[in-house]
Backbone as a ProteinNet text record, in pm:
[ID]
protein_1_A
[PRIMARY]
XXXXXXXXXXXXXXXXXXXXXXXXXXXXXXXXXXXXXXXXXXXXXXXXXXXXXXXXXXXXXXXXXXXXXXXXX
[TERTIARY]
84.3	0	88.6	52.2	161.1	56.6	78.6	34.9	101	27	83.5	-41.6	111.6	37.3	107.8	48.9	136.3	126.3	241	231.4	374.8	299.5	469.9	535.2	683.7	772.8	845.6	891.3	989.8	1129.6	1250.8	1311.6	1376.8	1471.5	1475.2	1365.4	1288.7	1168	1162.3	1069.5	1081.4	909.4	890.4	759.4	735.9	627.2	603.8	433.8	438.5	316	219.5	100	1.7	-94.4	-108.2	-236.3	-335.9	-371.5	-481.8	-516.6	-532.2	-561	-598.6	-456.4	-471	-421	-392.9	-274	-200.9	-131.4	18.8	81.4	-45.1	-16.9	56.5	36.2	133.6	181.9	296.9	341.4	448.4	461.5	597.4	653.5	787.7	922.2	1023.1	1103.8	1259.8	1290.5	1349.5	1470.7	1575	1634.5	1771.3	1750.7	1773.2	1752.2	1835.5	1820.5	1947.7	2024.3	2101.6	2148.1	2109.3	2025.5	1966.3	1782.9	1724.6	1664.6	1518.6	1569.8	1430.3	1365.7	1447.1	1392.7	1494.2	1463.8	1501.1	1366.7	1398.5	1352.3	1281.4	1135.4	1051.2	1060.8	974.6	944.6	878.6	769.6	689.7	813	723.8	829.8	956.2	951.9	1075.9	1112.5	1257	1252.9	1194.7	1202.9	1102.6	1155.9	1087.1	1122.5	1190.2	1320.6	1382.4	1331.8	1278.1	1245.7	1362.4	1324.2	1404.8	1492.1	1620.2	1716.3	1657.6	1565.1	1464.4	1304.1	1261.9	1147.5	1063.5	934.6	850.2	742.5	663.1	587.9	632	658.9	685.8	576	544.4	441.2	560.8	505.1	523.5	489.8	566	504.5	538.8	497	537	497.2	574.9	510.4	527.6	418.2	366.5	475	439.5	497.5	677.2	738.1	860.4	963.1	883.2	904.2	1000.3	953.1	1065.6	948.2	1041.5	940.5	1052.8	983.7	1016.6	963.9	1021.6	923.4	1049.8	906.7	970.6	923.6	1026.4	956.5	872.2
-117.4	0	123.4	184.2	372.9	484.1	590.2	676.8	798	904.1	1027.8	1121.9	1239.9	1273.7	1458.7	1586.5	1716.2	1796.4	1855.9	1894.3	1995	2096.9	2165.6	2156	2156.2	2114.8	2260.8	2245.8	2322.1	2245	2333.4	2278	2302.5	2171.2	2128.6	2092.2	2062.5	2012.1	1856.2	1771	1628.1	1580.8	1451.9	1426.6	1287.1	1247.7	1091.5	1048.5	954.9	915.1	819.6	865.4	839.3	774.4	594	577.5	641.4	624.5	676.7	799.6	917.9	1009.6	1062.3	1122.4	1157.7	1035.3	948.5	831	778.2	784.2	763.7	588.8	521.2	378.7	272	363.8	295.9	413.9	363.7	496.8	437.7	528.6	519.4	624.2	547.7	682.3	630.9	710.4	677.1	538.6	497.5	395.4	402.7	481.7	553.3	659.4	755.2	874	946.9	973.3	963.7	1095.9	1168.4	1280.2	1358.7	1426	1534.2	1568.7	1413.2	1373	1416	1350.1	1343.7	1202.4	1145.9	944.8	906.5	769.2	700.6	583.1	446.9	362.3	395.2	353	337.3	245.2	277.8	133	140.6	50.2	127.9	86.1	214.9	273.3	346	388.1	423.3	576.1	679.8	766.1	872	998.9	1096.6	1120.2	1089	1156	1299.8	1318	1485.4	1541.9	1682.3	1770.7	1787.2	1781	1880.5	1981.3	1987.2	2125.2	2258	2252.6	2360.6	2339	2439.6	2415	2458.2	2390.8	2401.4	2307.8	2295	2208.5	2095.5	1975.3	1850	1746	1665.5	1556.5	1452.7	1407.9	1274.8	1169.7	1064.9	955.8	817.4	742	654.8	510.1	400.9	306.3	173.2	108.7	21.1	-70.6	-155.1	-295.6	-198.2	-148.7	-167.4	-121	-15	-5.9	133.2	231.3	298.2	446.4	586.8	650.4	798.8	912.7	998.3	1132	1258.6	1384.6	1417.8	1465.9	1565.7	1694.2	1756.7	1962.7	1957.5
0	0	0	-78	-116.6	-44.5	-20.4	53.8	35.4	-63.8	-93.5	-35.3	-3.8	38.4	37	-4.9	-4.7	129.8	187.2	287.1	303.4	397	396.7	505.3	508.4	612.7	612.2	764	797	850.7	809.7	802.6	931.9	1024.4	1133.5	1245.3	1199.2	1267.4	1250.8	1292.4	1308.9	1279.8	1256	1214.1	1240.5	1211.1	1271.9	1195.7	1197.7	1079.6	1180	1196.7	1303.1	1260	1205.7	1103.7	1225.3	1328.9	1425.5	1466	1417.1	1472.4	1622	1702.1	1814.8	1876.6	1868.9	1908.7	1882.6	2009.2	2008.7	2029.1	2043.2	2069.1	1898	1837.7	1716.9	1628.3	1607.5	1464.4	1412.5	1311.7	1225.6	1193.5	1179.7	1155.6	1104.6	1071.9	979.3	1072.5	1014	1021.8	1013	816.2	836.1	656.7	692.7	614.6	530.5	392.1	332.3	408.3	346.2	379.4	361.8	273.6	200.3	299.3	370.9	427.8	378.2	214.2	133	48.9	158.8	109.3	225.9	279.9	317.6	388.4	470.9	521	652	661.2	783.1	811.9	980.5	1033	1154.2	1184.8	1287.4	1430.5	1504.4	1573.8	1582.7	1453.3	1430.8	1464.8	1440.2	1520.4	1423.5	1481.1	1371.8	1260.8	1150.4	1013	1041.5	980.6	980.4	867.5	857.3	762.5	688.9	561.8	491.6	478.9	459.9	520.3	444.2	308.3	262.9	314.4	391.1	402.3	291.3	274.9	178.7	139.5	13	-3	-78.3	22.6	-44.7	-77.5	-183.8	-164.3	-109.1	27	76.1	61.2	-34.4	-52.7	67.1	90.2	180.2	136.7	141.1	47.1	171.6	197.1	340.5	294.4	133.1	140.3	100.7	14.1	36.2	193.6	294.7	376	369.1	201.5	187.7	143	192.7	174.3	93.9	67.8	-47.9	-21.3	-41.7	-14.7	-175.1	-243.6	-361.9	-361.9	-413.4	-371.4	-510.3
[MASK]
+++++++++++++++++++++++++++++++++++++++++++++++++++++++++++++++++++++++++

């Protein structure tokens, strides 16, 4: 399952993917993030996605089965 989605980031800020709205009993987050920290690997529980070193409007894609996710400006 893929999951896009547009949204704007600021940059040095942190993020986390909530299928439940308003709970915190499951989530997901990076795993390990490239450098640029506009793709890299999830995993539930994982630590917070890092924003972008440009803030702005990225679509976030996130994809369930490869476990790998993407923000393009």
């Amino acid at each position: 399952m893929q999951w896009d989605v547009t949204l704007n980031f600021t940059s040095g800020q942190a993020y986390l993917i909530l299928p439940v709205n308003g709970s915190w009993g499951q989530k997901f987050g990076a795993d390990v993030a490239a450098p640029d920290n506009k793709s890299g690997t999830f995993r539930a529980e994982g630590a917070d996605f890092p924003a972008p070193a440009v803030s702005g409007s990225y679509k976030f894609t996130i994809d369930f089965y490869s476990g790998k996710y993407q923000l393009t400006p």
